[in-house]
Backbone as CSV, one residue per row, in Angstrom:
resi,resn,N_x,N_y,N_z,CA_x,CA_y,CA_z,C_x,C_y,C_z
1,UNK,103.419,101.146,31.254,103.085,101.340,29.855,104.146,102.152,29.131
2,UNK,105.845,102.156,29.719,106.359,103.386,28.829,106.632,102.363,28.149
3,UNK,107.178,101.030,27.801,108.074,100.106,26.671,106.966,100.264,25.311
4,UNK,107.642,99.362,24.582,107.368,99.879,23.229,106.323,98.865,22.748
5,UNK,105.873,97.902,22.935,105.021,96.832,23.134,103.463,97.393,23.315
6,UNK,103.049,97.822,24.487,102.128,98.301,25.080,101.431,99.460,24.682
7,UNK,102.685,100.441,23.945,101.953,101.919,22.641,101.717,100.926,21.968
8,UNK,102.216,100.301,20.941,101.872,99.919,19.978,100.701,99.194,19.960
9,UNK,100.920,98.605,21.023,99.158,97.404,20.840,98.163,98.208,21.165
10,UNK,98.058,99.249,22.289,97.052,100.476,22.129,96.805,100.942,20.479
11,UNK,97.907,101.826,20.097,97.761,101.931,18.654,96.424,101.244,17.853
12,UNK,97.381,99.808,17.768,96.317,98.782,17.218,95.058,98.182,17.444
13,UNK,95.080,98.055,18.717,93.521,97.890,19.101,93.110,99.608,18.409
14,UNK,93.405,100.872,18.886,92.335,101.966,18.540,92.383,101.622,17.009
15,UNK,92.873,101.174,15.962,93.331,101.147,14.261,92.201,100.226,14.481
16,UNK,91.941,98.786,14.884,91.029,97.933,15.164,89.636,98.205,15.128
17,UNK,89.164,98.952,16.021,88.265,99.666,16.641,87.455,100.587,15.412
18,UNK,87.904,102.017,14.768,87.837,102.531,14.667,87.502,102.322,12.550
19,UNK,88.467,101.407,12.162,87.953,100.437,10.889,86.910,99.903,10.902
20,UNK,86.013,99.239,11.561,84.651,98.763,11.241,83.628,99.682,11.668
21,UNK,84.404,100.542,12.626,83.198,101.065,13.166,82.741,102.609,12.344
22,UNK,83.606,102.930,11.343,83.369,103.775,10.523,82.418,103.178,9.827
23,UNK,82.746,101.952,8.970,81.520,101.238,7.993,79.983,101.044,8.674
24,UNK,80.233,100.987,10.299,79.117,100.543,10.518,77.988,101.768,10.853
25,UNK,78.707,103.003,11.248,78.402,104.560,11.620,77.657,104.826,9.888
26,UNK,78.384,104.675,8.624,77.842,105.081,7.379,76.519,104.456,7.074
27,UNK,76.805,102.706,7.322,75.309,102.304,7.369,74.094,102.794,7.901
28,UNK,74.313,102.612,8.967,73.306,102.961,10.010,72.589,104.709,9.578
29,UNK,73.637,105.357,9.542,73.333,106.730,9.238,72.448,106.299,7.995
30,UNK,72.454,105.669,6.540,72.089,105.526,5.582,70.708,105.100,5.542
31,UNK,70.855,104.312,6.273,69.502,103.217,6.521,68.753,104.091,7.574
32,UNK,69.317,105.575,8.589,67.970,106.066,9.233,67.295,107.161,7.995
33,UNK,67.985,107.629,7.361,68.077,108.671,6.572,66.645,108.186,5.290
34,UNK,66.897,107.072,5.613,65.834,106.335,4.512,64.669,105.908,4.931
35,UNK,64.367,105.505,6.200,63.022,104.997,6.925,62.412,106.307,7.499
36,UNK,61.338,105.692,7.516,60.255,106.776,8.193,59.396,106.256,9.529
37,UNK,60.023,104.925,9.235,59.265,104.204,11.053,60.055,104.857,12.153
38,UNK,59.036,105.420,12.721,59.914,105.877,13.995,60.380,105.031,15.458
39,UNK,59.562,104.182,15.530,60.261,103.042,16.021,61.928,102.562,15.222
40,UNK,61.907,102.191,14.254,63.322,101.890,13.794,64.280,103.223,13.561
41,UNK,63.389,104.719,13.466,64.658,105.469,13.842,65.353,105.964,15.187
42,UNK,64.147,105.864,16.049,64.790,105.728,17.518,65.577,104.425,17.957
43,UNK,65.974,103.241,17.680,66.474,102.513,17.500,67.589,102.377,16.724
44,UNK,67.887,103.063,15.394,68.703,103.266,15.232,69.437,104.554,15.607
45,UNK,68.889,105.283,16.021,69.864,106.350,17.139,70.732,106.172,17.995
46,UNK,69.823,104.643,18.646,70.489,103.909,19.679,72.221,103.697,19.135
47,UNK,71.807,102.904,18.195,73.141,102.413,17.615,74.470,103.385,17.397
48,UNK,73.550,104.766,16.622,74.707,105.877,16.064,75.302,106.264,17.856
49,UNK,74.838,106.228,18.690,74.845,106.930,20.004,76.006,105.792,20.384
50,UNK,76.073,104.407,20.492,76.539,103.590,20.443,77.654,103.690,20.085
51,UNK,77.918,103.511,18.843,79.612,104.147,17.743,79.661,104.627,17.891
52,UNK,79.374,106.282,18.391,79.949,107.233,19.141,80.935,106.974,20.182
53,UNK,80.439,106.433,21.161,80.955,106.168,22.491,82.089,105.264,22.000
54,UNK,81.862,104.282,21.128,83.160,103.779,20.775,84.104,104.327,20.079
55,UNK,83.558,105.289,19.310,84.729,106.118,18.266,85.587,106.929,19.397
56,UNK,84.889,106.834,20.258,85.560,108.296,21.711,86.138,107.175,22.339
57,UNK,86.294,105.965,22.797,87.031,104.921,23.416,88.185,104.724,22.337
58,UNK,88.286,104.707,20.761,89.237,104.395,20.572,90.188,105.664,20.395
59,UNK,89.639,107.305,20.223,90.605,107.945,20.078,91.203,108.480,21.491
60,UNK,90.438,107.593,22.648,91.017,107.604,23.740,92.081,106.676,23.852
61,UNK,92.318,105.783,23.300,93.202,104.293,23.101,94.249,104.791,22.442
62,UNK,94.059,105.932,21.701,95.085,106.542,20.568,96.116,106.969,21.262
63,UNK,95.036,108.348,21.991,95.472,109.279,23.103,96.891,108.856,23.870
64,UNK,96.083,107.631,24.575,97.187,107.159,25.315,98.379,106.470,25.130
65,UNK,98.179,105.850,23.593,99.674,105.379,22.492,100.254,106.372,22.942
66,UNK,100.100,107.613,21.915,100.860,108.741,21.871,101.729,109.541,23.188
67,UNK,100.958,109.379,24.270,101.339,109.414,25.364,102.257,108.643,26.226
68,UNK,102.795,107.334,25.274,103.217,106.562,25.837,104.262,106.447,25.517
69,UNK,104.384,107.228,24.393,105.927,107.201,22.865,107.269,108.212,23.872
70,UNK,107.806,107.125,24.134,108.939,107.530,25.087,109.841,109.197,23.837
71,UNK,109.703,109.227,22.724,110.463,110.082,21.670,109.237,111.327,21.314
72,UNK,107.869,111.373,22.100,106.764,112.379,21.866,107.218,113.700,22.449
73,UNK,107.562,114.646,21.802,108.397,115.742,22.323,106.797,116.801,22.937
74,UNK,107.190,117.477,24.196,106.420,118.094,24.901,106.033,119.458,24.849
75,UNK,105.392,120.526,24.775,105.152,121.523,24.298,104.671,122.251,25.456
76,UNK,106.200,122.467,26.516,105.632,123.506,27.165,105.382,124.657,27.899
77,UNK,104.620,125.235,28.228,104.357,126.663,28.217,104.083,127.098,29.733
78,UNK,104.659,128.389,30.340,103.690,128.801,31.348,102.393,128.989,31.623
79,UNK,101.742,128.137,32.241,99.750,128.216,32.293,99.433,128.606,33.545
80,UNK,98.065,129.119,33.492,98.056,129.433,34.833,96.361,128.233,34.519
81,UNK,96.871,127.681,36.179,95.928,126.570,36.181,94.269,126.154,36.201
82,UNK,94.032,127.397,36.807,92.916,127.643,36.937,91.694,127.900,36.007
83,UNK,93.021,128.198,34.840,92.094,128.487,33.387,91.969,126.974,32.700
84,UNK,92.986,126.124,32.888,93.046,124.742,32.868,92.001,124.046,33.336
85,UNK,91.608,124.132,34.500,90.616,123.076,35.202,89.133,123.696,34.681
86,UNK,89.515,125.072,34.731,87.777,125.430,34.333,87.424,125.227,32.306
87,UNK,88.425,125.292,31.381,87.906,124.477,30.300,87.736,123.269,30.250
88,UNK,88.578,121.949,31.605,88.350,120.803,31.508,86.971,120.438,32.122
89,UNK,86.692,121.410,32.684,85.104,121.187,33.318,84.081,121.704,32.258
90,UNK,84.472,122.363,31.092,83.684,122.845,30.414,83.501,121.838,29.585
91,UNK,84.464,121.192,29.085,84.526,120.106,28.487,84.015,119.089,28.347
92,UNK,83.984,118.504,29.866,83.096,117.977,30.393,81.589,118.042,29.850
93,UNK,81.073,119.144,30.907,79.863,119.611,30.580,79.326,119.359,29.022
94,UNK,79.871,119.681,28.150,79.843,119.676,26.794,79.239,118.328,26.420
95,UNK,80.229,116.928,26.969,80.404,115.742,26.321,79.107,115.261,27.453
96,UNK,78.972,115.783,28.572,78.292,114.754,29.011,76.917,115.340,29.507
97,UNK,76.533,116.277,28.577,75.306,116.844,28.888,73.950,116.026,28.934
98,UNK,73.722,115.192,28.688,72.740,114.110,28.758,72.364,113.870,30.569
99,UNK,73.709,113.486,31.237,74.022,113.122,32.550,73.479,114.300,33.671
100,UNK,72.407,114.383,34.245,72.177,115.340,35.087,72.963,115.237,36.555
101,UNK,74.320,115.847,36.659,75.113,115.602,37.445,75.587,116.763,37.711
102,UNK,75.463,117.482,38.817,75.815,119.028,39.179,77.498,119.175,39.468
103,UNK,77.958,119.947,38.933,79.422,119.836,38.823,79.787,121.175,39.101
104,UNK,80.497,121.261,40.758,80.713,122.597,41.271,81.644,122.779,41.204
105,UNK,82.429,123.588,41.076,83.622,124.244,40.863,84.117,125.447,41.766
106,UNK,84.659,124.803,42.842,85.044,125.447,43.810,86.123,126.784,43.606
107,UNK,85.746,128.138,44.715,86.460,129.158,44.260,88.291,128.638,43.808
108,UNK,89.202,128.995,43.186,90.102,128.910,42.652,91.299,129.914,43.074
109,UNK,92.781,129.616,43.613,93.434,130.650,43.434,93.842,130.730,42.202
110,UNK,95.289,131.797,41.994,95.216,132.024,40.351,96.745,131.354,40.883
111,UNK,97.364,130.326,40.491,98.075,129.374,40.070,99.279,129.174,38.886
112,UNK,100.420,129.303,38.631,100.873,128.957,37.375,102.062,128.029,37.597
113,UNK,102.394,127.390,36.429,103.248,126.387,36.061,103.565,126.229,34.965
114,UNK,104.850,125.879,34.546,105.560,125.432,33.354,105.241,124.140,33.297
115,UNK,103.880,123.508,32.168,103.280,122.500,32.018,102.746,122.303,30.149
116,UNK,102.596,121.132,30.362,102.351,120.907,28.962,100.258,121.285,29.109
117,UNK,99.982,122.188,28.302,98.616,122.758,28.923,97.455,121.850,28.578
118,UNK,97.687,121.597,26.931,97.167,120.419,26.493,96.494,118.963,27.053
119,UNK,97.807,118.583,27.699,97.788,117.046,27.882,97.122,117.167,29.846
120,UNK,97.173,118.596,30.025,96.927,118.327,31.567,95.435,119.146,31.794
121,UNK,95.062,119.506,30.704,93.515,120.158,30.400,93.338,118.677,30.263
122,UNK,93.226,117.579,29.840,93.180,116.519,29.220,92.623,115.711,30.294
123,UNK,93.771,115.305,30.988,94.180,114.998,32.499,93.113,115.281,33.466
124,UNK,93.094,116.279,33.747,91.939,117.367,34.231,90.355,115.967,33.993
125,UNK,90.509,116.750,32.624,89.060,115.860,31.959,88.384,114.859,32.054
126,UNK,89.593,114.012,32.382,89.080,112.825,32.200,88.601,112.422,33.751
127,UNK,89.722,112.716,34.703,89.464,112.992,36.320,87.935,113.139,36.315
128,UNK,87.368,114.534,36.209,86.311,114.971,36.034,85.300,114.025,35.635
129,UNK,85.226,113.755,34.013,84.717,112.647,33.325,84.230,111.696,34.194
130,UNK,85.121,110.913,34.646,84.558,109.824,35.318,84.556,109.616,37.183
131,UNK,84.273,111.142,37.371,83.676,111.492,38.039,81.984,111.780,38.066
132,UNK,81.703,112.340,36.677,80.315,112.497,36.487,79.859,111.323,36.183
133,UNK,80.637,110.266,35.798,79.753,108.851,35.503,79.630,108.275,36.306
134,UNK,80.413,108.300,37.320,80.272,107.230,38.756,79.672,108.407,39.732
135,UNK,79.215,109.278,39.772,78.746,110.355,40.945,76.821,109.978,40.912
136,UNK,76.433,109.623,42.010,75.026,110.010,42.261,74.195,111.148,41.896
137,UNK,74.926,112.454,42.053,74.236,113.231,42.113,75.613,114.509,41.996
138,UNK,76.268,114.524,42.518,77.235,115.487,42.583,78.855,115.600,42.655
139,UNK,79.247,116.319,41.769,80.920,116.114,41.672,81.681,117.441,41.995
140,UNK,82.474,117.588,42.647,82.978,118.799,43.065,84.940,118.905,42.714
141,UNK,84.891,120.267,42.191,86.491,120.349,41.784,87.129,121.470,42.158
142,UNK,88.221,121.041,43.099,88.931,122.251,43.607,90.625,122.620,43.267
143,UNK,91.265,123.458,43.329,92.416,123.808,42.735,92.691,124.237,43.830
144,UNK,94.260,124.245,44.820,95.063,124.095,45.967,96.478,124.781,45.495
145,UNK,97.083,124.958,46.077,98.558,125.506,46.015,98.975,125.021,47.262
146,UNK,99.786,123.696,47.393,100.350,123.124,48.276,101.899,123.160,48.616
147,UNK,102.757,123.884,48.762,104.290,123.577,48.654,104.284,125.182,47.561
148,UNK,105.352,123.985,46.850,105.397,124.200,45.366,104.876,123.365,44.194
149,UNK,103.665,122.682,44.640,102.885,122.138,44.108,101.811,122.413,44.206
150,UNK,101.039,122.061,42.626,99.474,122.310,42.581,98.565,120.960,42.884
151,UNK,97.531,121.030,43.274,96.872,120.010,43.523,94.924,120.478,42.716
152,UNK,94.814,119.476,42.043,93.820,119.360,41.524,92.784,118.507,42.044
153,UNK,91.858,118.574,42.830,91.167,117.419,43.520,89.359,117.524,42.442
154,UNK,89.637,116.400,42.470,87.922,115.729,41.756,87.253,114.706,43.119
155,UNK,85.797,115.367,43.596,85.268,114.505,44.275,83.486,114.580,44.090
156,UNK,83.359,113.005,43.975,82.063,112.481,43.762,81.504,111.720,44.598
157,UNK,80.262,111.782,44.695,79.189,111.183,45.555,78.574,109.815,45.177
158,UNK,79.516,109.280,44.653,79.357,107.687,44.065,79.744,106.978,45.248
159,UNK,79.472,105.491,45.088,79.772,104.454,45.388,80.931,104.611,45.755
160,UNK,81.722,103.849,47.206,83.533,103.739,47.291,83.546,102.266,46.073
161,UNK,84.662,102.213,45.552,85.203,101.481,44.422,86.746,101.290,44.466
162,UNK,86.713,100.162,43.830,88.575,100.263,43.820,88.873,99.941,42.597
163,UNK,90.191,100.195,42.136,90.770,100.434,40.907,92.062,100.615,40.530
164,UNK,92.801,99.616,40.001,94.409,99.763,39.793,94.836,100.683,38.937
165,UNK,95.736,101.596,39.308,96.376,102.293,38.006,97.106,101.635,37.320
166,UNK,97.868,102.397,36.322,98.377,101.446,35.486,100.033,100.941,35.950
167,UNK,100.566,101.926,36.869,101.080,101.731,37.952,101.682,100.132,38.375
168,UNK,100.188,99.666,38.579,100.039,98.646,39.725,99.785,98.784,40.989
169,UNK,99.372,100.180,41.492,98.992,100.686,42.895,97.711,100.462,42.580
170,UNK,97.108,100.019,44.106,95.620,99.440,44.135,95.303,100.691,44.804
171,UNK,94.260,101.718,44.056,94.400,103.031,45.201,92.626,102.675,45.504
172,UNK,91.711,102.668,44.684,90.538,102.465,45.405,89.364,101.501,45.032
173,UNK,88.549,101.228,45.231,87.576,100.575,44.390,86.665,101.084,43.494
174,UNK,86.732,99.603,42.586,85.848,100.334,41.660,84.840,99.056,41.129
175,UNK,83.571,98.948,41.183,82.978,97.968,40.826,82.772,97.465,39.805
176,UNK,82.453,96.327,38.789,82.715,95.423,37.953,81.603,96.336,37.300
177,UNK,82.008,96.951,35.850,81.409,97.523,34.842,81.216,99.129,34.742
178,UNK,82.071,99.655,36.056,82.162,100.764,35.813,82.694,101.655,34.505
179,UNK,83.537,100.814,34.373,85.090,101.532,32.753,86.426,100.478,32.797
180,UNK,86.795,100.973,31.807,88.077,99.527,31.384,89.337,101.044,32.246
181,UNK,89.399,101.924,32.682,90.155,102.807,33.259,90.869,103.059,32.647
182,UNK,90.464,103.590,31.173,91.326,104.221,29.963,91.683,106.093,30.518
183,UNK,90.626,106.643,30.936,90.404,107.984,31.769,91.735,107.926,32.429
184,UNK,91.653,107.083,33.879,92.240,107.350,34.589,93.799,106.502,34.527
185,UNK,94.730,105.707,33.306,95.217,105.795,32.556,96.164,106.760,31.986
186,UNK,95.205,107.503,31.609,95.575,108.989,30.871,96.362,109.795,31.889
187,UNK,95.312,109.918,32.667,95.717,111.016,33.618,96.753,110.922,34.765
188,UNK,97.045,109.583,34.686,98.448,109.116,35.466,99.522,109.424,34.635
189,UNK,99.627,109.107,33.235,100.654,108.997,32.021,101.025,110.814,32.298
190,UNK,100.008,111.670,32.227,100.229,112.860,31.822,101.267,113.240,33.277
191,UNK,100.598,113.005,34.649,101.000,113.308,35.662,102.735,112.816,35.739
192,UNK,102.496,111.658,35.510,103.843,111.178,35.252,105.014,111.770,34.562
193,UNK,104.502,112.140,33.388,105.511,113.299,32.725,105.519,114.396,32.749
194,UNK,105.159,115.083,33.648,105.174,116.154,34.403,105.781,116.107,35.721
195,UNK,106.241,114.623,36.322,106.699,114.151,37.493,106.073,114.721,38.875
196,UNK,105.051,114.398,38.014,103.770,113.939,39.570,103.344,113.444,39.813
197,UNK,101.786,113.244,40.275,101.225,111.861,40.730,99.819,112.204,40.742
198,UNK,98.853,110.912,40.997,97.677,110.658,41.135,97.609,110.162,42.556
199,UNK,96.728,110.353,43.156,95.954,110.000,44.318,94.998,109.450,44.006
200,UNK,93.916,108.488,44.982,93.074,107.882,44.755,92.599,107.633,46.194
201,UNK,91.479,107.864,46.613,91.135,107.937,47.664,89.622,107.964,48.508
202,UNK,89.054,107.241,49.419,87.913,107.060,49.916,87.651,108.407,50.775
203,UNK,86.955,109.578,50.385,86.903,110.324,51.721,85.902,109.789,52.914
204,UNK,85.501,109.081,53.871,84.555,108.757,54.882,83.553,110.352,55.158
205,UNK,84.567,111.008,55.264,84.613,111.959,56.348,83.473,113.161,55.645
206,UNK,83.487,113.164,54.277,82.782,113.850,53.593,81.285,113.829,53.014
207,UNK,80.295,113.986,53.347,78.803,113.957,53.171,78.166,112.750,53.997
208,UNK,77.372,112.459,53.675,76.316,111.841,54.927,76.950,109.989,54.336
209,UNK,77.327,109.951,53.229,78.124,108.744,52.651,79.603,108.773,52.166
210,UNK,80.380,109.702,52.274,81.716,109.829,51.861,81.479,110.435,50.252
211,UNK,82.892,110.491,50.090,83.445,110.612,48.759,84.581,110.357,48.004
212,UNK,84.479,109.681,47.134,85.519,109.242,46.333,86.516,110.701,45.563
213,UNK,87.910,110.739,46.083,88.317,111.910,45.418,89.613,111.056,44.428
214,UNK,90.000,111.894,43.636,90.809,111.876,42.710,91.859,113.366,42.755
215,UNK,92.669,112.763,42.819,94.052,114.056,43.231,94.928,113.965,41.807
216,UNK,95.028,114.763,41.225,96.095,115.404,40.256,97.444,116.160,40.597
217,UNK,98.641,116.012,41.041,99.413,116.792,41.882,100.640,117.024,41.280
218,UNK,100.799,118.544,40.644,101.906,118.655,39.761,103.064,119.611,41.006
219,UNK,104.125,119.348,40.470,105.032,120.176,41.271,105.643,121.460,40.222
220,UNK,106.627,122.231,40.788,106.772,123.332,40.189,106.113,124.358,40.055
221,UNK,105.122,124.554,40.876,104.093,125.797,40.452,103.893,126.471,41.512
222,UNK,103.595,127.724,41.366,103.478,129.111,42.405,102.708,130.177,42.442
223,UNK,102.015,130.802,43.084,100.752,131.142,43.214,101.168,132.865,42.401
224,UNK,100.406,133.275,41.492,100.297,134.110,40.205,100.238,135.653,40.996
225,UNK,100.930,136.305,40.820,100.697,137.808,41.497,100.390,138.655,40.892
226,UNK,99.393,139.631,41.344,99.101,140.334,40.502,98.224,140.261,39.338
């Protein structure tokens, strides 16, 4: 996805997207605002709940244009990581509070790196994210100091699945209607320009059914003293 083809038609599909679905968000809002059947306003909740999820798919579509703009200059700063993963889990929590999905957050060392903080809180997120949508019951996130690299691991108690990055590496499965893998997308693009990588991976070995983990793995970083 770095050529110039592939931002742009992201671009356009989110420009696509995001034009009707404003007109159709004003209606709907208009027309609950006015009835008093509560049958047709729980129904139309449905809908506003609906354009939501799509207004958040296309400024995810955006996201990843912008991310893709070989001339997007980078902004970045010494972070220490740990403060990273725990607002992307907060984040989380936030967006997907509906989802009763226990999301542990394993103890943390204190971590830092010259990283863009933004785009890898982001990164983080989305890992996470669709972790809580494909998890049964439980998603777990841990922070590592490997080398001179950090490692971010996301693991859930879902289904094994497989799923191409954008890559073209087939790293795991993923079953028909899970997500169009805009999330995990993202979080390769970011890794990438940071010149790292994604993992993708079946754990067997982990709970009474395995677990699906997701690895984030930046280099350059060293454990915070003091």
């Amino acid at each position: 996805m770095s050529n110039e083809i592939p931002q742009e038609l992201l671009r356009r599909i989110a420009h696509a997207i995001r034009s009707p679905l404003g007109l159709i968000r004003g209606t709907v809002s208009e027309i609950q605002s006015g009835t008093q059947n509560e049958d047709a306003r729980r129904l139309l909740d449905f809908a506003i709940r609906g354009s939501a999820q799509l207004e958040r798919m296309a400024e995810r579509l955006g996201t990843l244009a912008r991310l893709c703009d070989p001339e997007r200059s980078k902004e970045m700063s010494r972070s220490e990581l740990s403060e990273l993963v725990a607002a992307a889990v907060a984040d989380v929590r936030e967006v997907r509070s509906r989802k009763r999905i226990e999301i542990v957050v394993e103890a943390m060392p204190r971590v830092v790196g010259v990283v863009e903080a933004s785009t890898v809180r982001l990164a983080i997120s989305e890992l996470v994210d669709n972790g809580v949508r494909l998890a049964r019951e439980r998603v777990e996130v841990s922070l590592d100091l490997v080398g001179s690299s950090a490692r971010v691991s996301v693991r859930d108690d879902g289904r094994a699945r497989t799923t191409t990055l954008a890559s073209g590496a087939i790293v795991h499965p993923q079953a028909d209607g899970t997500g169009l893998g805009i999330g995990l997308a993202i979080a390769e693009r970011v890794a990438a320009l940071h010149g790292g990588t994604i993992r993708l991976a079946h754990r067997p070995e982990l709970g009474a059914e395995g677990m699906m983990e997701a690895e984030l793995e930046l280099p350059g970083c060293e454990a915070k003293n003091g």
